[in-house]
Z-matrix of the N, CA and C atoms (Angstrom, degrees):
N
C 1 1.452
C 2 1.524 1 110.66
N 3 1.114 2 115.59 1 -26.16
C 4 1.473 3 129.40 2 -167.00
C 5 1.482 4 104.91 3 -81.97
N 6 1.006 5 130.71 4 -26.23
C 7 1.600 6 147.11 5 -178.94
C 8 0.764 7 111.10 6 -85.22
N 9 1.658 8 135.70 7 -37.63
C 10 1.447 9 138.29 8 159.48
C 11 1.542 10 122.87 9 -61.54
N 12 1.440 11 99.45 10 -44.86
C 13 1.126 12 100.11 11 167.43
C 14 2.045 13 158.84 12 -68.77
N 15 1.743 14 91.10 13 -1.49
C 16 1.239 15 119.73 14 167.50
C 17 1.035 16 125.65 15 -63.36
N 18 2.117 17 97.36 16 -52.01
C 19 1.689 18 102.56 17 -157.04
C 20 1.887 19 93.80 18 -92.10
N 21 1.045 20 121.63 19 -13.67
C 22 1.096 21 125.78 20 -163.91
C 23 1.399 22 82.38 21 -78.17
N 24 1.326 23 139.14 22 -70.12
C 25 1.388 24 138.41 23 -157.45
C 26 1.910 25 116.14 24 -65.17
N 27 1.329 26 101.52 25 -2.56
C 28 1.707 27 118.50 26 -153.82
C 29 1.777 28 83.34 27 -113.18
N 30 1.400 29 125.28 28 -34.54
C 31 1.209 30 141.63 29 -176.01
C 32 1.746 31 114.15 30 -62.33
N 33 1.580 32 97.49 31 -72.66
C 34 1.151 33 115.04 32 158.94
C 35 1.748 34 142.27 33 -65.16
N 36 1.391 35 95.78 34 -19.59
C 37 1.731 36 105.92 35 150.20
C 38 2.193 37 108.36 36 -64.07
N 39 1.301 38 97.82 37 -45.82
C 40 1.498 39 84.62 38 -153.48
C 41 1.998 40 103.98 39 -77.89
N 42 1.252 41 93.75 40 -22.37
C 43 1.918 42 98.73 41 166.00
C 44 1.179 43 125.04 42 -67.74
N 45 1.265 44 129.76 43 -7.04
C 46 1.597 45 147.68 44 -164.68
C 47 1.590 46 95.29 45 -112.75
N 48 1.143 47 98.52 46 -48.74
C 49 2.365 48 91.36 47 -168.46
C 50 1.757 49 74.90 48 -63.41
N 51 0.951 50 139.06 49 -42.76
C 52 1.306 51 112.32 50 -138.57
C 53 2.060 52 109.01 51 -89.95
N 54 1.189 53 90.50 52 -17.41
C 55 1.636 54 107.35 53 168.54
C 56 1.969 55 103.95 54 -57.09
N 57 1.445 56 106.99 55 -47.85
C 58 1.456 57 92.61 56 -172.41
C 59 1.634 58 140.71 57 -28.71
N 60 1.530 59 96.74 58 -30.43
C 61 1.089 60 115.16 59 177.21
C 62 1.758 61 133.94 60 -68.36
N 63 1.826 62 99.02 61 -11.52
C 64 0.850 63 108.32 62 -179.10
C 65 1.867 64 98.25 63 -108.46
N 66 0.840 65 118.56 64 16.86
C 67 1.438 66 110.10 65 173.84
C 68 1.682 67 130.53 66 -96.97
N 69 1.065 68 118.10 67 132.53
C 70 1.679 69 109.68 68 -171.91
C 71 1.825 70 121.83 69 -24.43
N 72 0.932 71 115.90 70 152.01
C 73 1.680 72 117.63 71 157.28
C 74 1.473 73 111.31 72 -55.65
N 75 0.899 74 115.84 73 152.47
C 76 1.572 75 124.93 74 170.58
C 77 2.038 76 104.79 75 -90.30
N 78 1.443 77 116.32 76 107.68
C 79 1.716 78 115.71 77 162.68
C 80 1.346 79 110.55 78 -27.65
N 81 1.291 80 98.22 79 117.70
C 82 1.452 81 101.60 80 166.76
C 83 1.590 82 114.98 81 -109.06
N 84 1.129 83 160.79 82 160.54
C 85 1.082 84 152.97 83 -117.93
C 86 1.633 85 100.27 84 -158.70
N 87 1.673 86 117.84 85 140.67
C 88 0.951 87 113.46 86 -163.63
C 89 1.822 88 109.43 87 -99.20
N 90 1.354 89 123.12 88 130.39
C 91 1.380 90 102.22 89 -152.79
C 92 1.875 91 83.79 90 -113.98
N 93 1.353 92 106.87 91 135.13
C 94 1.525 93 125.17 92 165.72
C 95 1.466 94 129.17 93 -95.81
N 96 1.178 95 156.39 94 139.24
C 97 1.417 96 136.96 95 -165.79
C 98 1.748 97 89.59 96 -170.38
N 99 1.770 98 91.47 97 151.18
C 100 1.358 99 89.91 98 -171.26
C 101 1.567 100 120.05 99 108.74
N 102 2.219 101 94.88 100 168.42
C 103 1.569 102 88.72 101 159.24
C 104 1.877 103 124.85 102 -82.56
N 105 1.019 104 160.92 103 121.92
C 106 1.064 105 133.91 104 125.79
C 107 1.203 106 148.21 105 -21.28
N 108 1.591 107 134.05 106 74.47
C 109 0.993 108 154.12 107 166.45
C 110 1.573 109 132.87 108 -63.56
N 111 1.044 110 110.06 109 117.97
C 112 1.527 111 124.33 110 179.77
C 113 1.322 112 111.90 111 -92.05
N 114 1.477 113 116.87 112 138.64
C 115 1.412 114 116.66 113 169.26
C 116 1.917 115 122.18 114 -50.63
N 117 1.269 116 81.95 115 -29.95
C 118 1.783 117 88.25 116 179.77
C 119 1.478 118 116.18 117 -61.51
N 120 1.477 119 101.52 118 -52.11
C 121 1.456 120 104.62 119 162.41
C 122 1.380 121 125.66 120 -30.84
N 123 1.377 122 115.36 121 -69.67
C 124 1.303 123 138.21 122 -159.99
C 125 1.807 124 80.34 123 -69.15
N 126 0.555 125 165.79 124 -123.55
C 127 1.455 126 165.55 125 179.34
C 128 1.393 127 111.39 126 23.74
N 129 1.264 128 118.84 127 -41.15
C 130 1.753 129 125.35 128 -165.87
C 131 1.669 130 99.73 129 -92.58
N 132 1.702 131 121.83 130 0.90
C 133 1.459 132 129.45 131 150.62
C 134 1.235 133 125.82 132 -50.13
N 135 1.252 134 120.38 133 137.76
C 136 1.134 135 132.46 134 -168.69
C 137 1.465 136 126.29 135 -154.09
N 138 1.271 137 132.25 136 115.60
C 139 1.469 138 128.17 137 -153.46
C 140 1.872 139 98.22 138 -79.52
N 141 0.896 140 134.39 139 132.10
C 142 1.479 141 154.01 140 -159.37
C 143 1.508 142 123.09 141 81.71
N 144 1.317 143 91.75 142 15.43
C 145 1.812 144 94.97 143 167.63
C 146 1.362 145 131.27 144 -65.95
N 147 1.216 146 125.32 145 146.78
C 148 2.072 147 111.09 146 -178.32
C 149 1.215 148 96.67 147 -99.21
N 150 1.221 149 108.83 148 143.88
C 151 1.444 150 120.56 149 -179.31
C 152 1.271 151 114.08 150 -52.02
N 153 1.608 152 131.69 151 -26.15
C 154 1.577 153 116.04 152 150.06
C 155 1.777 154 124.55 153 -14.46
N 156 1.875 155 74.82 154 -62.75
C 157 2.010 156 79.36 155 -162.47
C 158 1.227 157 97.69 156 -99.16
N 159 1.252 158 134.61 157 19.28
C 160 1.869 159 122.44 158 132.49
C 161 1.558 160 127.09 159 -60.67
N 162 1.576 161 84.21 160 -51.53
C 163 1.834 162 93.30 161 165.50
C 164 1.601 163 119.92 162 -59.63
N 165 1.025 164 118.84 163 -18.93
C 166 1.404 165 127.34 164 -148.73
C 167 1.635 166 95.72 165 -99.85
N 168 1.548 167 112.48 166 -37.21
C 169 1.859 168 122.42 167 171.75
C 170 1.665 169 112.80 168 -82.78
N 171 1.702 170 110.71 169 -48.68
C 172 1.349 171 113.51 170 -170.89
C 173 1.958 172 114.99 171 -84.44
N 174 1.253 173 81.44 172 -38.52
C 175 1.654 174 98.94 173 -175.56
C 176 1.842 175 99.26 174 111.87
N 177 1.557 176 102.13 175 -153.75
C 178 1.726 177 112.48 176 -176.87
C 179 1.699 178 90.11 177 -66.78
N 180 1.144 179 108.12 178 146.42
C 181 1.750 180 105.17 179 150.26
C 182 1.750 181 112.62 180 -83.93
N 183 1.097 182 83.72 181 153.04
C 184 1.659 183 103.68 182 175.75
C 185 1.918 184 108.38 183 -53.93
N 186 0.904 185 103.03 184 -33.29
C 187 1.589 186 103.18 185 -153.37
C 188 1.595 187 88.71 186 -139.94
N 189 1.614 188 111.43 187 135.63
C 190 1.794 189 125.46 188 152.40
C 191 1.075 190 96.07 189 -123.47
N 192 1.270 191 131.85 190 115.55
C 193 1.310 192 131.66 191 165.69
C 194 1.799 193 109.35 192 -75.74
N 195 1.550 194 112.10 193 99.87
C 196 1.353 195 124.63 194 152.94
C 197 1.845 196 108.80 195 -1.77
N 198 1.088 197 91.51 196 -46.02
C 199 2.570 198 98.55 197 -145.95
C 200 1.549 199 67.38 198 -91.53
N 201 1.646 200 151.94 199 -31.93
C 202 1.268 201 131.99 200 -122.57
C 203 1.448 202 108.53 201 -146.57
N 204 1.575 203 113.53 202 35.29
C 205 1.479 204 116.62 203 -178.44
C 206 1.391 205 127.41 204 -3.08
N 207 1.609 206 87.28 205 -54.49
C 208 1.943 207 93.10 206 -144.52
C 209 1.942 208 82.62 207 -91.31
N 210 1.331 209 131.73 208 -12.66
C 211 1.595 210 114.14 209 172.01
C 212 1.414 211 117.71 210 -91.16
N 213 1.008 212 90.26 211 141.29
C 214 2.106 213 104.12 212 173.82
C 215 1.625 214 102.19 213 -119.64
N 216 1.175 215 115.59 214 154.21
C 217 1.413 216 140.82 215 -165.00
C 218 1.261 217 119.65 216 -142.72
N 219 1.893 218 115.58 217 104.48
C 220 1.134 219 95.63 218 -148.41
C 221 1.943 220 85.38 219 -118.19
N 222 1.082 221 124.51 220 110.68
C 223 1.641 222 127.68 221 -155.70
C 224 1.667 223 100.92 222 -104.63
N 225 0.989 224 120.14 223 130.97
C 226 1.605 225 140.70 224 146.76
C 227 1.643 226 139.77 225 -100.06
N 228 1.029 227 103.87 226 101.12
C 229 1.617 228 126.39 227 -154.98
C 230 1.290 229 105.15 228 -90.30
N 231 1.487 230 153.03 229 97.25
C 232 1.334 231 136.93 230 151.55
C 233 1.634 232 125.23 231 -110.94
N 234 1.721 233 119.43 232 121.40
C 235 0.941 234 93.77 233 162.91
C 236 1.705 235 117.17 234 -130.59
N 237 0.907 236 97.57 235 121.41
C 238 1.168 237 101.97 236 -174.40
C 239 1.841 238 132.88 237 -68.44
N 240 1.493 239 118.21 238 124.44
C 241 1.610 240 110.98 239 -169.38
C 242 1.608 241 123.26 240 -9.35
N 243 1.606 242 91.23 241 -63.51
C 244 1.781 243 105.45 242 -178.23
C 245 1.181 244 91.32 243 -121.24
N 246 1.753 245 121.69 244 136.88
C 247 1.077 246 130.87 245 -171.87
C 248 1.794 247 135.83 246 145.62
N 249 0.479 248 134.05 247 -150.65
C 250 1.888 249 147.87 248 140.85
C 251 1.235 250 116.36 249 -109.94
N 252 1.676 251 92.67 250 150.18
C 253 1.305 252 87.71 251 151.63
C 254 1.155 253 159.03 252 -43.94
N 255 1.594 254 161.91 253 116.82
C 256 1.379 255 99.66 254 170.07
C 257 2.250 256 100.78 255 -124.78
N 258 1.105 257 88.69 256 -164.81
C 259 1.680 258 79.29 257 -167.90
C 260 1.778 259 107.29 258 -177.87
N 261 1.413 260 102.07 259 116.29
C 262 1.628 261 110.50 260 -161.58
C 263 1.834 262 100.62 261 -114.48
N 264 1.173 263 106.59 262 135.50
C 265 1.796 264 112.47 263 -175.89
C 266 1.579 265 109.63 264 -114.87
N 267 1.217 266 144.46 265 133.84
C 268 1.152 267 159.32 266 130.80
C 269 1.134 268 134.21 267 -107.07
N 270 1.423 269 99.09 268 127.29
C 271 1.479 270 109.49 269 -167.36
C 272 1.164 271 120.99 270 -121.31
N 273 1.394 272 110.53 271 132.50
C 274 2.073 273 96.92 272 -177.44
C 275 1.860 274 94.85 273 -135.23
N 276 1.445 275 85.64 274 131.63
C 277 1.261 276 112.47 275 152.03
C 278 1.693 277 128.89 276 -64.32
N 279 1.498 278 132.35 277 145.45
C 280 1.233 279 156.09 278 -147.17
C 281 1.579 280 112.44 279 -129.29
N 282 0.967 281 153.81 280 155.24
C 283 1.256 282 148.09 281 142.16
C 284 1.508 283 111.23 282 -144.64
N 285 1.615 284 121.37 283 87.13
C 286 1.359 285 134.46 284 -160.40
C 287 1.726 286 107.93 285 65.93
N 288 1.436 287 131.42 286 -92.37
C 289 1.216 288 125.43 287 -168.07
C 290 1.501 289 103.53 288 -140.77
N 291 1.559 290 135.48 289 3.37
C 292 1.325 291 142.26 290 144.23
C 293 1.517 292 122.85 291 -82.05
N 294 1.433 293 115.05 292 126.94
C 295 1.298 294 110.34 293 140.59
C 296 1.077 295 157.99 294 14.67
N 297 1.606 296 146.26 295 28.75
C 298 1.386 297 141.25 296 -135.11
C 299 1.913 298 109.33 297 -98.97
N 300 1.285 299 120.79 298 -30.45
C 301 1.599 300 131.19 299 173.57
C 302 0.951 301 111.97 300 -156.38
N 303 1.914 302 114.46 301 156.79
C 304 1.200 303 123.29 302 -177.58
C 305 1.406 304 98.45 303 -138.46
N 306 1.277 305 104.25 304 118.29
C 307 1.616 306 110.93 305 -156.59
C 308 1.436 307 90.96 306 -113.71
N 309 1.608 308 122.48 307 97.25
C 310 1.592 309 132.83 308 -167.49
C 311 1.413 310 112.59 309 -114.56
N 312 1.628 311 101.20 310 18.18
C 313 1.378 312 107.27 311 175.96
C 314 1.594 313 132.87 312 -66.47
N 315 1.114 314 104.20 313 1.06
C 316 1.765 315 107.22 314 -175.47
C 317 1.694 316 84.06 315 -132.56
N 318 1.655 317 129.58 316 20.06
C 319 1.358 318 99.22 317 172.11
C 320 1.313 319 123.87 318 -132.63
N 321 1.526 320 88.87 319 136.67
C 322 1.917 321 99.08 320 -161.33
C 323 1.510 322 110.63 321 -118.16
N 324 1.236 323 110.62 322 148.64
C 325 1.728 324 105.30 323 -152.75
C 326 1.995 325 94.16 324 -91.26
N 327 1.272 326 87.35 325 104.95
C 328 1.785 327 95.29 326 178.43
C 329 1.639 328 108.78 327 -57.64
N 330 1.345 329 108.87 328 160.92
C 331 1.532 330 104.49 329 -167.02
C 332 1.988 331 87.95 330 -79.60
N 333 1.440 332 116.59 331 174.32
C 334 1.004 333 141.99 332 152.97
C 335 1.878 334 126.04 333 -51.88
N 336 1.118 335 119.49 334 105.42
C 337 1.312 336 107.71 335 -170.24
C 338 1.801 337 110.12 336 -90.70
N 339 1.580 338 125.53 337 158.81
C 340 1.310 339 104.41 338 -175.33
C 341 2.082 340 96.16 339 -95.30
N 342 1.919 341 79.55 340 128.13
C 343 1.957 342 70.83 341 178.93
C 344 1.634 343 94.35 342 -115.35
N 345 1.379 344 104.53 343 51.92
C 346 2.097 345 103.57 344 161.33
C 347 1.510 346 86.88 345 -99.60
N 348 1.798 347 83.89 346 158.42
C 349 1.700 348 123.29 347 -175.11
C 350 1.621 349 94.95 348 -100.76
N 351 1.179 350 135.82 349 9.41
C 352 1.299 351 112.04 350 -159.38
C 353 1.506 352 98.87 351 -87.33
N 354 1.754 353 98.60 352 148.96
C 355 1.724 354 103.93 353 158.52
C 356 1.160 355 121.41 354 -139.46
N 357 1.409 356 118.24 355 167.04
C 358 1.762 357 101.70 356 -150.17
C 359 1.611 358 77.96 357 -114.64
């Protein structure tokens, strides 16, 4: 019985790895991080603004750099299940409690993701 029972089990191991391939993907989940920034926003900028009414259009920034008072960093992170990355940077400059640059060179208006729960 014991002799049968090897190749039979050595048989049926090697027909099974090979099924994997036919089995669904595993959901992968779309991960967001960051501010979310709208072009509109970035538009309603304005160089002599107080950081009140930066906060008040953008929200908190993502990032105060400690070494870098007067910069804020305002980062958009998406990655989506299936896909690329993608990932948009804005940066504004400070000079005491106004506004001095808005350095929008790395920022690109990510598409809209759908965040409804509905299921049919």
């Amino acid at each position: 019985m014991h002799k049968l029972a090897t190749p039979f089990i050595l048989t049926l191991l090697i027909f099974t790895t090979g099924c994997t391939a036919l089995l669904p993907e595993p959901h992968k989940l779309d991960i967001q991080q960051g501010n979310r920034i709208k072009q509109e926003n970035v538009s309603k900028l304005k160089l002599g603004m107080t950081r009140k009414q930066v906060v008040f259009i953008l929200g908190t920034p993502l990032l105060k750099d400690g070494f870098h008072y007067n910069r804020w960093d305002y980062i958009d992170y998406f990655k989506p299940g299936k896909g690329d990355v993608q990932q948009s940077r804005l940066s504004l400059i400070f000079d005491g409690d106004r506004l001095t640059k808005i350095d929008d060179s790395h920022y690109i208006q990510l598409p809209e993701q759908d965040t409804s729960n509905t299921t049919d």
